[in-house]
C-alpha positions, 0 to 999 in steps of 0.5 A: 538709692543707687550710687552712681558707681553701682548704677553704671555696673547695673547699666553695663550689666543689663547692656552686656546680657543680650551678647551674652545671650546670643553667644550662648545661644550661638555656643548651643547652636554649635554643639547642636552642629557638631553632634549631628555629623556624629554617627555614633553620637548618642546623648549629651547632658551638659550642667554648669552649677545647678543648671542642665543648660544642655540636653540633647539624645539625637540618636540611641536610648535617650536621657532616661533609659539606661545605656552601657558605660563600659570602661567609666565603670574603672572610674566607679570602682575607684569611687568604691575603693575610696569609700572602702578605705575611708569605711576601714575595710581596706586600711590605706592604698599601701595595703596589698592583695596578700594582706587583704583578699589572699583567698583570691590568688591561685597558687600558680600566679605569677610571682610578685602579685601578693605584693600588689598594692591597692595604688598599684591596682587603681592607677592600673600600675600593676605591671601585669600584661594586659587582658584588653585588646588582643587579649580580651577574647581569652580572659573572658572566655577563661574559666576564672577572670580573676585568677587569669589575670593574675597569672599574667606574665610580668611586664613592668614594675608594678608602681611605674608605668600605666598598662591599660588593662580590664583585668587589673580592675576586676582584680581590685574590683574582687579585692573590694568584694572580699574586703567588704563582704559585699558584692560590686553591685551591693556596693555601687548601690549603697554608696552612689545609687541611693545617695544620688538616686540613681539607677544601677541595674545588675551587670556581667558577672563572671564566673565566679560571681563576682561582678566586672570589675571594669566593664558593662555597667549602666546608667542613664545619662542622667545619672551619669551626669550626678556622678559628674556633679559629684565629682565637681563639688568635691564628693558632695551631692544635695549637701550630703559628703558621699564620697570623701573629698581627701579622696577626690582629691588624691583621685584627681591627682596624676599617678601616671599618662596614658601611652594612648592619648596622653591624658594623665590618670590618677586614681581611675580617673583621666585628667586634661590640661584644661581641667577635666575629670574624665571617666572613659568608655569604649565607642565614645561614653564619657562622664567628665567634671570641670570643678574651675568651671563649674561644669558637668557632663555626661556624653553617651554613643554607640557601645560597639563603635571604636573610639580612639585618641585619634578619632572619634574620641579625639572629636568628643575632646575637642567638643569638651575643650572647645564648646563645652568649656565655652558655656562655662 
């Protein structure tokens, strides 16, 4: 029998669930809106708990067919350092490049990048002068990426402050393989493909053979999207620990702010004031988790567009913080 007090919560309850309705609704029809005057807009995957609530593809490939996530791969390859680390082939983010892969350092590198740390790498605190913008072009063009970007001048004192630099990553990415013995692509696979069955074609290699560290992998929305849940629930998937929570949680620390748009980073991840967990990519790719709101999202968009801080991605943020965040 009901109490009059659980009647009345019931009641109020069952009054409420219409307007709820109806705002949700209302915030779907919104995100529906906005996305449409979004010429480079490709996909969005929106889950709260283990609910998809949106699912929308108004342009490009679609929810199941493999898109490139560009520089959310840096996010990736933090996820494989911590497993790296917690399986005892890297002993602590203290560890170095001198102690760990001095196979990979030319001899005429710039003085100082043996004492590198893995920190220094992850939080892309290195010091070294950037490979991306201007310098993109010359460093995969070179002959050796990894020793290219070890011979970068020295720019900053490692450990201070953020140089948003590709090359730094495939630095890290090259010290995960040599640590390992196991390629970027064996390790991807192993540690989120099967686990989160989810699909990991092969990517760039360079010409050494290691695998871009930083850039060009794919996924489908989809399966970004379970690399969003991951990151909400704390490293877990369908009740399984894959990636350790200690890490998720030193990952989702500020190490350091982006000179760009602002948004702290911690370890290969960007953080909002809201509370976000965000992977970025170039022209709009976003792979983003909101633990406090039980959010995932995945967003896609043209690969060879710009996306800036200021512009179309300043718009993706504001469809994150606004609307998004709305459904929770």
């Amino acid at each position: 029998m009901l109490t009059r007090r659980a009647f009345s919560v019931t009641l109020l309850g069952a009054m409420a669930a219409p307007f709820v309705a109806r705002a949700f609704a209302q915030t779907r029809s919104d995100i529906r809106s906005r996305i449409a005057n979004m010429s480079q807009f490709h996909a969005i995957m929106v889950q709260r708990g283990d609910e998809i609530i949106v699912a929308e593809a108004p342009r490009g490939p679609g929810l199941d067919r493999v898109a490139n996530i560009k520089s959310c791969s840096k996010s990736i390859i933090g996820l494989l350092t911590g497993n790296a680390i917690a399986e005892g082939a890297i002993p602590s983010v203290d560890a170095t490049i001198g102690e760990i892969a001095p196979s990979i350092i030319p001899t005429d590198a710039t003085p100082g990048v043996e004492d590198l740390t893995i920190e220094d790498l992850v939080t892309l605190r290195a010091g070294l002068e950037g490979t991306s913008g201007r310098n993109y072009g010359a460093w995969v063009n070179s002959d050796n990426w990894v020793s290219f970007a070890l011979r970068r001048p020295m720019v900053a004192t490692p450990g201070r402050r953020m140089i948003y630099s590709t090359g730094t990553t495939h630095i890290l990415g090259a010290v995960l393989s040599v640590a390992t013995g196991k390629s970027l692509l064996e390790q991807a696979r192993a540690v989120l493909g099967q686990p989160l069955g989810i699909e990991i074609p092969a990517w760039t290699q360079d010409p050494q053979g290691y695998y871009f560290g930083g850039n060009q992998m794919a996924m489908t929305p989809r399966g970004m999207l379970r690399i969003a849940t991951l990151m909400r629930d704390q490293g877990r998937f369908d009740g399984d620990q894959v990636i350790p929570a200690d890490w998720i949680d030193q990952s989702t620390q500020a190490h350091t702010r982006s000179p760009y748009s602002g948004l702290a980073y911690g370890y290969g991840w960007f953080l909002s004031r809201s509370g976000f967990i965000i992977a970025r990519g170039y022209g709009g790719q976003i792979i983003a988790a909101h633990p406090e709101k039980n959010l995932a999202v995945a967003i896609t968009s043209d690969p060879t567009s710009p996306a800036r801080s200021g512009g179309y991605f300043g718009d993706l943020m504001d469809l994150l913080e606004g609307p998004v965040l709305s459904l929770a």
